[in-house]
C-alpha positions in Angstrom: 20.1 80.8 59.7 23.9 79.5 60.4 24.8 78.2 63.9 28.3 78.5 65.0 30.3 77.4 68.2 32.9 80.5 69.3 35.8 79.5 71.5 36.6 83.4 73.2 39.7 83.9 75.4 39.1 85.2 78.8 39.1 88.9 77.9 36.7 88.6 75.0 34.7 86.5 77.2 34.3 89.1 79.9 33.6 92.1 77.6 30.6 89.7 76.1 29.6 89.0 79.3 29.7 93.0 80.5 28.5 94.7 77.3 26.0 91.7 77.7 24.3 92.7 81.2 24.9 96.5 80.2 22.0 95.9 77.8 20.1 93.2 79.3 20.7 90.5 76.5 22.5 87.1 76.3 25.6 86.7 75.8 25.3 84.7 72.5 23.1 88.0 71.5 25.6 90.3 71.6 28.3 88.0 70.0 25.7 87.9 67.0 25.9 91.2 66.7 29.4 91.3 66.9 29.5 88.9 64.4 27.3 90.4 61.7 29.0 93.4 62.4 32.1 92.1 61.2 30.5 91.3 58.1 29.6 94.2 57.1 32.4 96.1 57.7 34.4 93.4 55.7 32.2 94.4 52.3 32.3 98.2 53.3 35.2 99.1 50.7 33.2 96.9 48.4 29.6 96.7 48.5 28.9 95.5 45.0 30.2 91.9 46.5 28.3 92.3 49.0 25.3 89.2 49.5 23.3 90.8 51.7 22.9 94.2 50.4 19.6 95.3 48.8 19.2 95.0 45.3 17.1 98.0 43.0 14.9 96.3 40.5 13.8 98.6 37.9 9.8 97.9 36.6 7.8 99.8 34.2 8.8 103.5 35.9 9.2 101.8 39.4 11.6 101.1 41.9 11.6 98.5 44.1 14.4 97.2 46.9 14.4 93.6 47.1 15.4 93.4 50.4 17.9 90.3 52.0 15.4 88.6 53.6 12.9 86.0 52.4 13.3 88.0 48.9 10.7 90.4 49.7 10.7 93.6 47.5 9.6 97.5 49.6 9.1 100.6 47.5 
């Protein structure tokens, strides 16, 4: 997992910090969100780019989702 240090201006700071107590989480929680958020709504007009999207393995009739993390497959 990637750590990165966020400089916020005043006003994004005190949304954070709002939305943050609203819902009884940190403030480096919500800003995560935020964050991974973003990232998806960057590969929404293309998902086939898209890293972190599940991918559909075909095998002998059945289908499995390899899901994102720890490549673990789900039916």
């Amino acid at each position: 997992m990637s750590s990165i240090t966020l400089y916020l201006d005043e006003a994004t700071e005190a949304r954070l910090r709002l939305v943050a107590g609203i819902h009884g989480m940190a403030v480096e929680g919500i800003a995560a969100i935020a964050v991974a958020s973003a990232a998806v709504d960057y590969f929404h007009l293309n998902p086939v780019e898209d890293p972190g999207r599940p991918r559909v393995v075909s095998c002998a009739g059945a289908s499995l989702h390899q899901s994102s993390e720890k490549g673990g497959f789900a039916r």
